[in-house]
N, C-alpha and C positions, 0 to 999 in steps of 0.2 A: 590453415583453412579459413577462407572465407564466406561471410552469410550474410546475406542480407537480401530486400524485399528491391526489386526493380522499379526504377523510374525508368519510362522508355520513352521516346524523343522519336522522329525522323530521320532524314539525312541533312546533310550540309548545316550542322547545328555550330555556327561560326561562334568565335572567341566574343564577341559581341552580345552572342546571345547567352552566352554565359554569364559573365561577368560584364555589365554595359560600360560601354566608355566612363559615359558621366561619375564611375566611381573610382577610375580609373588613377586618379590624385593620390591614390591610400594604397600602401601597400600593404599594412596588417593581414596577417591573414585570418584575422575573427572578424575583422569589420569587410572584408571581401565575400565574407561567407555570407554573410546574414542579404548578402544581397545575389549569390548562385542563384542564376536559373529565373530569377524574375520577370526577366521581359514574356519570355515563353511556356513560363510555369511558376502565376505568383503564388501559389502554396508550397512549390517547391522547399522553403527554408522552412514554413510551419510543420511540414510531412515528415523532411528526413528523418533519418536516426543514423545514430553512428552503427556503420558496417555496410547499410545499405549500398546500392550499388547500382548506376547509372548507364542503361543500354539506348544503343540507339543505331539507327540502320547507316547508312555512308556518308565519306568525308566530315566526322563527325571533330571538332576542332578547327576547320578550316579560319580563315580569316587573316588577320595580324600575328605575327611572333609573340604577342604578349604571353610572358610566362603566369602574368594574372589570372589567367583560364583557370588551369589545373591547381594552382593555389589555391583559387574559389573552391573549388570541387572537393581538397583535399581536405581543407580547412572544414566543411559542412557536413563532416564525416563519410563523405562515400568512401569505401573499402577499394573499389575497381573500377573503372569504366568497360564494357566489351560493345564491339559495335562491329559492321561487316567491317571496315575501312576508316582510317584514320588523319586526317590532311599529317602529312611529315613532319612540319617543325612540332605542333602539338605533341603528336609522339614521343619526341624526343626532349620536347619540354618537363612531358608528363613523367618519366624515366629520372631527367634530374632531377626532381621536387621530390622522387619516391611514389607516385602516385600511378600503380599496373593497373595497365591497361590490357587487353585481349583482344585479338581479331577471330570472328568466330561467327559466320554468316549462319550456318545452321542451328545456333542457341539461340542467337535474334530473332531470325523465320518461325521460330518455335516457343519464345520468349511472350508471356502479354506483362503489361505492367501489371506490379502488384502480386506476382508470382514472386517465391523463396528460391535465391539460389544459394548453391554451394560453391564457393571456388577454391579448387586448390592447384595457386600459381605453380609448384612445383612439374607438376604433371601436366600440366594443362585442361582440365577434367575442370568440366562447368554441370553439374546436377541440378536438374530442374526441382528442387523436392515437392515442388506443388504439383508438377504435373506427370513425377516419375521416371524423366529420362535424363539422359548424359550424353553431353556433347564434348569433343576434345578442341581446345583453341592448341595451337603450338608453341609449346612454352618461351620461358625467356632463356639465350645462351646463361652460362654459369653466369659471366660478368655482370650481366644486367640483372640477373636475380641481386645480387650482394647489392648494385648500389639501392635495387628498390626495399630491400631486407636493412639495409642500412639507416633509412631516410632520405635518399637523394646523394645526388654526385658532392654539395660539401659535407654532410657527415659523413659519406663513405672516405670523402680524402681526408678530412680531420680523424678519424679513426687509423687510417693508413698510418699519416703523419705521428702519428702520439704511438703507434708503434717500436717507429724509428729510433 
């Protein structure tokens, strides 16, 4: 189960506006962090807390392939991302790093920043506790649970591996 307080955002919240080019040099993911969300929310990295959790309404991810995005994100502790809609490679960015994400138009619509949620990826069950209700996102097939339960596609294949 996850919890934490919403940052909410718009749509078309591009890889750019995540994580800016100009830091783009470093791939750390502590020095990526301290710089999430800046261009478009510079208290963003003073606000967070580990667990919280980052909504925002469509194509949220779009931009460049850079797998920097979601390293940003995951690194500055957000727990989830949930947004109505998601640009593709982001998604599947966000999947290898471990970092779930939810599509779920109606906890958005009904989402303000600054409200507590609950999420439990399992079921798909996103509870508002600030404002008392529950929305269902469509969970992850099994696969994609494990690798996001894992850390990402390389500890889920380094776990695999060391099985062997």
């Amino acid at each position: 189960m996850l919890k934490g307080r919403v940052f909410k955002y718009g749509s078309n919240v591009d890889t750019d506006a995540i994580i800016p080019a100009r830091y783009l040099n470093n791939s750390d993911p502590a020095a990526l962090a301290k710089h999430c969300m800046e261009d478009i929310d510079k208290d963003f990295v003073n606000n967070v807390k580990p667990g919280d959790i980052i909504m925002a309404t469509t194509n949220f991810g779009s931009g460049s392939s850079r797998e920097h995005a979601p390293i940003a994100i995951k690194a500055a502790g957000v727990s989830c991302v949930i947004a109505k809609t998601f640009a593709r490679i982001f998604f599947r960015n966000a999947i290898n790093i471990g970092l779930p994400l939810l599509e779920c138009e109606e906890a958005v619509d009904n989402t303000a920043a600054g409200d507590v949620l609950e999420v439990d990826l399992s079921t798909g069950k996103i509870k508002n506790v600030t404002k008392g209700k529950t929305y269902t996102a469509k969970p992850y097939p099994e696969f994609m649970s494990g690798l996001i339960a894992a850390g990402g596609l390389i500890e889920f294949t380094r776990k695999r591996v060391a099985v062997k």
